[in-house]
C-alpha positions as YAML, in Angstrom:
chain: A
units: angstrom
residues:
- id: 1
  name: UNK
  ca: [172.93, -59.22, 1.46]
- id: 2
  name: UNK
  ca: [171.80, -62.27, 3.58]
- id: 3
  name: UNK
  ca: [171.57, -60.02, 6.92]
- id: 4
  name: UNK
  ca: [169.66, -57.35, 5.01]
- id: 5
  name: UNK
  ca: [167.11, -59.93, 3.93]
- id: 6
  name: UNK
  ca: [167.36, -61.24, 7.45]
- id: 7
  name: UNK
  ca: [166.43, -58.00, 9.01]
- id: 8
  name: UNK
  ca: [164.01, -57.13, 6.17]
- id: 9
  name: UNK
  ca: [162.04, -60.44, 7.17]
- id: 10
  name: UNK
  ca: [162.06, -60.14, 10.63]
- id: 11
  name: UNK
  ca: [160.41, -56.49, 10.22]
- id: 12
  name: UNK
  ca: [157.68, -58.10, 7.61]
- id: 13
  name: UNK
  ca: [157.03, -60.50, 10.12]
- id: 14
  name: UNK
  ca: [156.83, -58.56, 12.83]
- id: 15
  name: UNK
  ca: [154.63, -56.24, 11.03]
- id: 16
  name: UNK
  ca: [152.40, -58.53, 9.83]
- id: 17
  name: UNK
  ca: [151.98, -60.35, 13.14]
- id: 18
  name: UNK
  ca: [151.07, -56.90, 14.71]
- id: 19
  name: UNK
  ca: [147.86, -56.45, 11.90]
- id: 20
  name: UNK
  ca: [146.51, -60.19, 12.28]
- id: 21
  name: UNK
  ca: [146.62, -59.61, 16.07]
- id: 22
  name: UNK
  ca: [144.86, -56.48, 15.56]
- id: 23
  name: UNK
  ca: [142.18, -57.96, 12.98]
- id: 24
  name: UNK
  ca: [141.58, -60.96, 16.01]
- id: 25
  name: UNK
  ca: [141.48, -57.74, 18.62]
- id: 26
  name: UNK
  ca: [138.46, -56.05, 16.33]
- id: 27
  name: UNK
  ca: [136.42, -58.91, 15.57]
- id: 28
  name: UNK
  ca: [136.41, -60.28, 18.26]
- id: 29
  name: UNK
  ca: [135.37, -57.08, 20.45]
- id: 30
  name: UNK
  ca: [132.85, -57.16, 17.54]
- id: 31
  name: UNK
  ca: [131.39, -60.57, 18.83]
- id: 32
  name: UNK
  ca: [131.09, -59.29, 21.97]
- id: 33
  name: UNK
  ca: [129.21, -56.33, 21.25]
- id: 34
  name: UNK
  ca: [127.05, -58.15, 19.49]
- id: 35
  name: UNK
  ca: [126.26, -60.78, 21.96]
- id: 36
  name: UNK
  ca: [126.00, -58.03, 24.73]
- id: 37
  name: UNK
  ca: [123.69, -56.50, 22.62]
- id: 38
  name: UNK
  ca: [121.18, -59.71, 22.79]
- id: 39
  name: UNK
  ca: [122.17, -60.57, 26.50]
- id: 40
  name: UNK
  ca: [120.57, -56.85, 26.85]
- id: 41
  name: UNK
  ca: [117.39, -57.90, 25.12]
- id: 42
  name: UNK
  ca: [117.57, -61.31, 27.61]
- id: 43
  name: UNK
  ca: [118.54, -63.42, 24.70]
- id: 44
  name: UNK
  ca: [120.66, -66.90, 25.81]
- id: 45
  name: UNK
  ca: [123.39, -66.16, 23.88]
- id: 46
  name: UNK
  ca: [126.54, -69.02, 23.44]
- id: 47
  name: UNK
  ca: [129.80, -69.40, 22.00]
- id: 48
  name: UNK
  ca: [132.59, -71.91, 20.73]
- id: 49
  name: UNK
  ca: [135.92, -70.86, 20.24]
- id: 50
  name: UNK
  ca: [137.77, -71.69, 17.41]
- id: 51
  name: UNK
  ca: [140.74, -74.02, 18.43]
- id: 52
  name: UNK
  ca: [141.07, -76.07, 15.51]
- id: 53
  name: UNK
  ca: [142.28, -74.37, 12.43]
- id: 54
  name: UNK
  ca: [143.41, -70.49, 11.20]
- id: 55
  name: UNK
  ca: [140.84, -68.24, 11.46]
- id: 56
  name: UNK
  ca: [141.10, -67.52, 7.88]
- id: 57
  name: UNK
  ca: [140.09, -71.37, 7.46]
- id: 58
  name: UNK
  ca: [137.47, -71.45, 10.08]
- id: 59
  name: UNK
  ca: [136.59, -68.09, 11.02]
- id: 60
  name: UNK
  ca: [136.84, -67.19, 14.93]
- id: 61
  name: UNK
  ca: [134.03, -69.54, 16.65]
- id: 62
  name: UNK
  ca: [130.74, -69.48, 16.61]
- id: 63
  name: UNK
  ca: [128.50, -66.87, 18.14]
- id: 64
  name: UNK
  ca: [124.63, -68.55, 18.79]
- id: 65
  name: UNK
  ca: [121.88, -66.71, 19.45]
- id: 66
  name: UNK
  ca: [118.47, -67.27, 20.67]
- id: 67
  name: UNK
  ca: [116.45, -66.19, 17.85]
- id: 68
  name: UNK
  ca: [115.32, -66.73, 14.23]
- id: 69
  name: UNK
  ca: [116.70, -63.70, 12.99]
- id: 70
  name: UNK
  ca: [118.10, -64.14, 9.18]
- id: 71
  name: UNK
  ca: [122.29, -63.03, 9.77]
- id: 72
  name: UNK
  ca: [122.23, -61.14, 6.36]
- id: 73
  name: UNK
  ca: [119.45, -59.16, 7.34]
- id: 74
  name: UNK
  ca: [120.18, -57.69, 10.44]
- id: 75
  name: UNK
  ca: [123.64, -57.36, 9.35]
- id: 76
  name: UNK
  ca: [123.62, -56.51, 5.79]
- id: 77
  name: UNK
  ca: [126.42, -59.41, 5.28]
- id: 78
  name: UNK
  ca: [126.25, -62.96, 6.04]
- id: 79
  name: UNK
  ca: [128.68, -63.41, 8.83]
- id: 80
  name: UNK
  ca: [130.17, -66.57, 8.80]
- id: 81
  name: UNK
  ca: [130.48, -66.51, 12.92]
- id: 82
  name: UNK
  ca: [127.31, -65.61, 14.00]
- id: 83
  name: UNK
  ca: [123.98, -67.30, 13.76]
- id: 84
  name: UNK
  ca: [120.22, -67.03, 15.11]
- id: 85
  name: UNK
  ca: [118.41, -70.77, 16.63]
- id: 86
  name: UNK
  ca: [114.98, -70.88, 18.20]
- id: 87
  name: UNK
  ca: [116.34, -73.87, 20.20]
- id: 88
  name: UNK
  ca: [119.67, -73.25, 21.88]
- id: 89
  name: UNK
  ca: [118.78, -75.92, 24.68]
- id: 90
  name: UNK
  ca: [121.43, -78.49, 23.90]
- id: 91
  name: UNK
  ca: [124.27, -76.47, 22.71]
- id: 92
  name: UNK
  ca: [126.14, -76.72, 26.20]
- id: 93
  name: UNK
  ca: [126.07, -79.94, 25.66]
- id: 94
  name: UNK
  ca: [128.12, -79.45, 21.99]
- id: 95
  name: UNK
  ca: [130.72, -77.84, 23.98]
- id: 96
  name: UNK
  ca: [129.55, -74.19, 23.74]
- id: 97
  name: UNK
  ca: [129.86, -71.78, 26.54]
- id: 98
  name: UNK
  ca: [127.04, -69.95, 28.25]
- id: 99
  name: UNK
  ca: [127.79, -66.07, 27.46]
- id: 100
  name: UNK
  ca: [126.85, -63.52, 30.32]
- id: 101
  name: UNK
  ca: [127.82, -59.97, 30.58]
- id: 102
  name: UNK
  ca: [130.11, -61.27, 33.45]
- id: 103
  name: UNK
  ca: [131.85, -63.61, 30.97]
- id: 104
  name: UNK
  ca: [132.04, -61.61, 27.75]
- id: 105
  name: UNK
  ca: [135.43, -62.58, 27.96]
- id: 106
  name: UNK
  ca: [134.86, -66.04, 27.30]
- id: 107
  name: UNK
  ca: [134.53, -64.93, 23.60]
- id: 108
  name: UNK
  ca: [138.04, -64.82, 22.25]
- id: 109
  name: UNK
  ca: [140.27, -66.65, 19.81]
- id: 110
  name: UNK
  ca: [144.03, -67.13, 20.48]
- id: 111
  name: UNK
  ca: [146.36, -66.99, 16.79]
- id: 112
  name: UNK
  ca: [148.26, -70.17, 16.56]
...
């Protein structure tokens, strides 16, 4: 019985490390849509990864925008990683990276 349970956990585990790598994979290509979306319309656009905590604790970074757009209404959802600032002068500064279509890339979140 011990090997079965063995086997059966290394299959759940397997499994469910495949989905959360896949969740990471689509949100994250969603982020950089998005931000390609507003480089497009010559929006500075910045991000900070998450390094700290789970995503499920602290979502996947932070996508900034240039803009005072409201999240939930050019969404339909308030989405915990992206937000709209007229002033995105000093965010460099806070340790955010300068997003250009040559760096989309830079957006990305690595499971711990």
């Amino acid at each position: 019985m011990g090997h079965e349970l063995k086997d059966l956990w290394a299959k759940t585990d397997a499994r469910v490390s495949s989905l959360e790598q896949e969740i990471v994979d689509t949100f994250i290509n969603f982020l950089r849509e998005v931000a390609k979306h507003y480089l497009q319309q010559g929006r500075l656009v910045y991000f900070r990864e998450n390094t700290v905590v789970h995503y499920g604790e602290g979502g996947f970074g932070e996508l900034t925008i240039e803009g005072n757009e409201d999240v939930c209404e050019v969404f339909g959802d308030y989405i915990y990683e992206v937000n709209f600032e007229p002033d995105v002068a000093t965010l460099a500064q806070q340790g955010y990276t300068l997003i250009t279509e040559a760096n989309l890339e830079s957006i990305r979140y690595v499971l711990r």
